[in-house]
C-alpha positions in Angstrom: -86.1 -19.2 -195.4 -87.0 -16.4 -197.5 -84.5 -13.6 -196.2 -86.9 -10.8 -198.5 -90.1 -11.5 -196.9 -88.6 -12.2 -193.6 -87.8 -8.6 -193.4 -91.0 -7.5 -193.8 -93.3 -6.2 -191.0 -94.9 -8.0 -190.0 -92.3 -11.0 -191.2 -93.7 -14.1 -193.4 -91.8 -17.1 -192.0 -92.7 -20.5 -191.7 -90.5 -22.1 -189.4 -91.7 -20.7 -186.0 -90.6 -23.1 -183.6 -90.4 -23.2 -179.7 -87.2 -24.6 -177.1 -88.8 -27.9 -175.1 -89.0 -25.5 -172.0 -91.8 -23.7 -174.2 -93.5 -26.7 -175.2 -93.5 -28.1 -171.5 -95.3 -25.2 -170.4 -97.4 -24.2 -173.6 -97.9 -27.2 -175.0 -100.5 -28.2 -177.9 -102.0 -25.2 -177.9 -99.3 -23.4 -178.2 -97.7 -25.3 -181.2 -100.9 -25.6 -183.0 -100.9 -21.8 -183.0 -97.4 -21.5 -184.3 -98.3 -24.4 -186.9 -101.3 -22.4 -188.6 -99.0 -19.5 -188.7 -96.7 -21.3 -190.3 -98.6 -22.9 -193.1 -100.5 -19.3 -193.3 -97.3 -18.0 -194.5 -96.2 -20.7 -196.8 -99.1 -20.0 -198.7 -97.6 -16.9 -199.3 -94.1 -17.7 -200.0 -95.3 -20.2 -202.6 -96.9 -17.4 -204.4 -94.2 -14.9 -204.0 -91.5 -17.7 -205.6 -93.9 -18.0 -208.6 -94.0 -14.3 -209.0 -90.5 -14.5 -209.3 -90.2 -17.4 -211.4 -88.6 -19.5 -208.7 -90.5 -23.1 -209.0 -88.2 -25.2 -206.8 -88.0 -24.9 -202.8 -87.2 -26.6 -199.7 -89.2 -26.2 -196.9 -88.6 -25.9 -193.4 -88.4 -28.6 -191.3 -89.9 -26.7 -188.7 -93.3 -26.5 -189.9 -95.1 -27.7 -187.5 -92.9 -27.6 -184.2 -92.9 -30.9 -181.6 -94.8 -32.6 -184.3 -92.8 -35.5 -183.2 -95.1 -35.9 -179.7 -98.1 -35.7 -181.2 -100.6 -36.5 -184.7 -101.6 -33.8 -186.8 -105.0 -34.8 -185.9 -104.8 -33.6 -181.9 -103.7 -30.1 -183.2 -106.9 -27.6 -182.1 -106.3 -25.9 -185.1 -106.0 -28.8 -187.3 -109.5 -28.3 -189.8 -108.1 -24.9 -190.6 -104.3 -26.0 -190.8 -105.6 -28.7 -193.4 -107.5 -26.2 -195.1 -104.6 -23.9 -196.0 -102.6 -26.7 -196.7 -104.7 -28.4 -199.1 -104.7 -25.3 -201.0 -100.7 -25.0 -200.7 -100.6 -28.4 -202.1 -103.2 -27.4 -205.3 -101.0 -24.2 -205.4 -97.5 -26.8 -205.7 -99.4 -28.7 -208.4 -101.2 -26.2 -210.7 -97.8 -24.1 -211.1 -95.5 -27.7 -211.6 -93.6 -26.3 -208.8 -91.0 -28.5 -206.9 -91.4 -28.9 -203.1 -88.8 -30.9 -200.8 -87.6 -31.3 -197.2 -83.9 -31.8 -195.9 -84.5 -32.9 -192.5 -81.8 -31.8 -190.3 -78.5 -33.7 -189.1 -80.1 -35.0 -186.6 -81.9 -37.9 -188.8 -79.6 -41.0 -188.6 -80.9 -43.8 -190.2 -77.5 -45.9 -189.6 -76.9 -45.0 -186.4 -75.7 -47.8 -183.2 -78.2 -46.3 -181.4 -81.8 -47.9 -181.6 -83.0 -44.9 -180.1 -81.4 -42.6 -182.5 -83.0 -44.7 -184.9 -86.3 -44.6 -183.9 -86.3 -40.9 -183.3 -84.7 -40.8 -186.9 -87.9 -42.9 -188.6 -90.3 -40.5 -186.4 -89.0 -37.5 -188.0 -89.3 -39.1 -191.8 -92.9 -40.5 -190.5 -93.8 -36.4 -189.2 -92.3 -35.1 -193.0 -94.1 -37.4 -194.9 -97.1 -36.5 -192.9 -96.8 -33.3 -193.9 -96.6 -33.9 -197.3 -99.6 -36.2 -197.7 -101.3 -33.3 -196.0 -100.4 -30.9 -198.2 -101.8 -33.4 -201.4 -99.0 -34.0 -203.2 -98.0 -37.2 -204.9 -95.6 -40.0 -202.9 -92.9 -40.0 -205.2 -89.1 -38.8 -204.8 -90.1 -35.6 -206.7 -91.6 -34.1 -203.6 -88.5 -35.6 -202.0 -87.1 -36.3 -198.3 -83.6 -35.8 -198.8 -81.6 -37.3 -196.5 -77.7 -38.2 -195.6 -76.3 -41.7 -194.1 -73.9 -39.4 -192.5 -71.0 -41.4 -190.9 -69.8 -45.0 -191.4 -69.4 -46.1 -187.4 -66.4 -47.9 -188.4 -67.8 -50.4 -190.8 -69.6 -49.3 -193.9 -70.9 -52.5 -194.6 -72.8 -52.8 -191.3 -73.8 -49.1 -191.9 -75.5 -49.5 -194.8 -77.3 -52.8 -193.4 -78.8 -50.8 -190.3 -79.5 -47.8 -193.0 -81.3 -50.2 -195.5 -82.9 -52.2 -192.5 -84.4 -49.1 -191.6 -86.2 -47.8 -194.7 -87.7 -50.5 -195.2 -89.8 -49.6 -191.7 -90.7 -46.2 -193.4 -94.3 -46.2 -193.8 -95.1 -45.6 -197.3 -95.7 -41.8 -197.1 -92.2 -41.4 -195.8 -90.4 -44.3 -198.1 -92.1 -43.8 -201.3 -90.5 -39.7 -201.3 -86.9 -40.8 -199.8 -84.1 -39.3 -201.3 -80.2 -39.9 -200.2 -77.4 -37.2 -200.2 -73.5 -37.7 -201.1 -71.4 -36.7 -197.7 -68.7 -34.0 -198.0 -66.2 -35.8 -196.1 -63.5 -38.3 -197.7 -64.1 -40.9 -195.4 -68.3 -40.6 -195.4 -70.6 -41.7 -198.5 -69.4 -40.8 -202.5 -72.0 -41.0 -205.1 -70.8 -44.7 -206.1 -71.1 -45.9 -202.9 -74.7 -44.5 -202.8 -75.6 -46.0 -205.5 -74.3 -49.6 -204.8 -75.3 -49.5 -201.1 -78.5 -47.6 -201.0 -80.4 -47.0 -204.7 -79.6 -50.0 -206.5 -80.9 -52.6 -203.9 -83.6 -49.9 -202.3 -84.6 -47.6 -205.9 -84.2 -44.7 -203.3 -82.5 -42.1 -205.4 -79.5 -40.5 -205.1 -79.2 -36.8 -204.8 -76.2 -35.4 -206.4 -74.0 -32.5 -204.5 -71.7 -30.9 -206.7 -69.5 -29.3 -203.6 -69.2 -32.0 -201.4 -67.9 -34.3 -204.8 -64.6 -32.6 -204.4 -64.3 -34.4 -201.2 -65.5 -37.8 -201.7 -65.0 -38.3 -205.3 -63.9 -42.0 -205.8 -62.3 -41.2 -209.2 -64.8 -39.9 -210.6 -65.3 -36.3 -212.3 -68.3 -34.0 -211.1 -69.8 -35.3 -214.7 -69.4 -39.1 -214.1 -70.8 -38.7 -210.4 -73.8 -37.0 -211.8 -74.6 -39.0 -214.2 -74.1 -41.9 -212.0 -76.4 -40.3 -209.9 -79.1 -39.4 -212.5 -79.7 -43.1 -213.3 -81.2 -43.9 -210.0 -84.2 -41.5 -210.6 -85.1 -43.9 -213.7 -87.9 -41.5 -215.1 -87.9 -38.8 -212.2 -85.6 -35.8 -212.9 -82.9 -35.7 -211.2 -82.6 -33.0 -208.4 -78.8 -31.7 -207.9 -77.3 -29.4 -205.4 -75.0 -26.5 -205.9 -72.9 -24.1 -204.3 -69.7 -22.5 -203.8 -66.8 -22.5 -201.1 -67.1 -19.6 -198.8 -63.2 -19.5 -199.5 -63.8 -19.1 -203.1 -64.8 -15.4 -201.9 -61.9 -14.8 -199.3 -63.5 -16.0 -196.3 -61.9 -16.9 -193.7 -64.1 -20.7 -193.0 -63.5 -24.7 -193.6 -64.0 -26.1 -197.0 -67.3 -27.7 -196.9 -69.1 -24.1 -195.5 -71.2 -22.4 -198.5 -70.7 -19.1 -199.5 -73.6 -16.7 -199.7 -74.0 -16.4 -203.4 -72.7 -18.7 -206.6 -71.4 -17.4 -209.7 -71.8 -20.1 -212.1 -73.5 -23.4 -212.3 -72.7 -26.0 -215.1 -74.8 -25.6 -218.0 -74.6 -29.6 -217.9 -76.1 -29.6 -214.5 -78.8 -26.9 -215.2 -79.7 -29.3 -218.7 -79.6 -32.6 -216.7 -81.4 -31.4 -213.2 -83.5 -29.5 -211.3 -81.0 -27.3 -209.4 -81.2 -26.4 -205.6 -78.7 -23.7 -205.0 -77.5 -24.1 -201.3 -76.4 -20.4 -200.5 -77.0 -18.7 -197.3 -78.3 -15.7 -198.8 -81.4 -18.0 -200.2 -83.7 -16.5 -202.7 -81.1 -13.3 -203.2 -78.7 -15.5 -204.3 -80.5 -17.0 -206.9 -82.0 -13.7 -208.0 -78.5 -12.6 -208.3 -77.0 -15.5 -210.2 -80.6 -15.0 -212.7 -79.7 -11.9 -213.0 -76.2 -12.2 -213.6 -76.5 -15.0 -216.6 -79.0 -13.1 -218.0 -77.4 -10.3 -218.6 -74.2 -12.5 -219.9 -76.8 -14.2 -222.7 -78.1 -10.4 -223.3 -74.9 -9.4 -224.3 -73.3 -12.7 -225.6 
């Protein structure tokens, strides 16, 4: 979400989306409609970042809404849709920009549920879609980043169904998997990423400053990064930052993120590309910009 352009009028947003009442009724057209929208303005969010020197975003996961009932393909809209996303996907690669996903929550690999499961591999199947159609490479650079998310009372078992599953990814989908440490102390650490997931998959493992504090098996914020950064072999890494909304007298539980950071690790910066995960978005990074800039200025 880009809360500046949002507030324009009319808005540029590209995660238009529809309840399943909405879809029942509506349907294909309906969602094909809300799609082109959608990829309409994300061509122009990708231009406004470069403007601003912002080359590193996460896109929606609602970009094309119900995508899970249907092929890109059936869309009525779909020579146009690929048109402007074809041309988002140029745009990505002539200005080196960065481009992920972060399905939601929802997307448990490991679950007990084989239904859970299969709606889990649809979603990475519909992402990876969207990725191929926008041209860019299948790599973990244009990455799927993704949590194992809870350990069903046996990680050992959990990380069997999690690995079982990747491995019925289709290639667009398994080649751009990325995998998240938890922010719980009893969920997945960086080292047990790494053992259970990267080393016997090569899936990389995405390192999340925050939720460290919470899982950190021993090691500093340092050690887990760099334990993370390995994984990517040639790849830079991609990190995650933010802040406690506590840090700033909020009244909210540890793991929430505050709207705006005030300093990232020069280590991190060096070693990473850096997604800051603040709920003011693109202010908050035009903030902290602003901010060390005017710290070096004066320095």
């Amino acid at each position: 979400m880009n809360r500046t352009l949002r507030e324009r009028d009319p808005p540029l947003r590209c995660n238009r989306g529809m309840q399943r009442k909405t879809w029942e009724s509506r349907g294909l057209e309906y969602a094909s409609e809300l799609a082109l929208q959608n990829f309409s303005d994300l061509s122009e969010i990708l231009r406004w970042n470069v403007d601003h020197g912002i080359y590193f975003y996460r896109c929606t996961s609602d970009l094309v809404p119900w995508n899970s009932q249907f092929e890109l393909t059936d869309l009525p809209d779909y020579e146009e849709i690929a048109r402007i996303a074809a041309d988002c996907g140029r745009f990505v690669l002539d200005n080196e920009m960065r481009f992920t996903f972060h399905p939601s929550h929802w997307c448990k690999l490991a679950s007990e549920s084989a239904d859970t499961v299969e709606n889990s591999i649809r979603d990475l199947e519909v992402h990876g879609s969207w990725l191929d159609l926008l041209g860019l490479p299948r790599t973990p650079y244009y990455g799927i980043n993704v949590h194992i998310g809870a350990h069903y009372g046996d990680k050992e078992a959990t990380a069997e169904r999690f690995r079982e599953a990747v491995n019925r990814l289709s290639p667009a989908a398994r080649e751009r998997l990325i995998v998240e440490n938890d922010d719980e102390e009893g969920l997945w650490s960086v080292p047990e990423l790494v053992e259970a997931v990267a080393e016997p998959l090569g899936v990389p493992v995405v390192f999340d400053y925050h939720h460290h504090q919470f899982a950190s098996r021993g090691l500093t914020y340092r050690e887990a990064f760099e334990s993370a950064a390995r994984t990517w072999g040639d790849i830079r890494p991609i990190a995650h930052y933010s802040e406690p909304a506590r840090l700033y007298g909020e009244d909210a539980r540890p793991q929430a993120h505050a709207d705006y950071v005030s300093s990232v690790p020069d280590w991190l910066l060096d070693g990473a590309d850096v997604m800051l995960e603040a709920k003011a978005k693109e202010r908050a990074l035009l903030r902290y910009r602003d901010g060390t800039e005017s710290v070096a200025a004066e320095s």
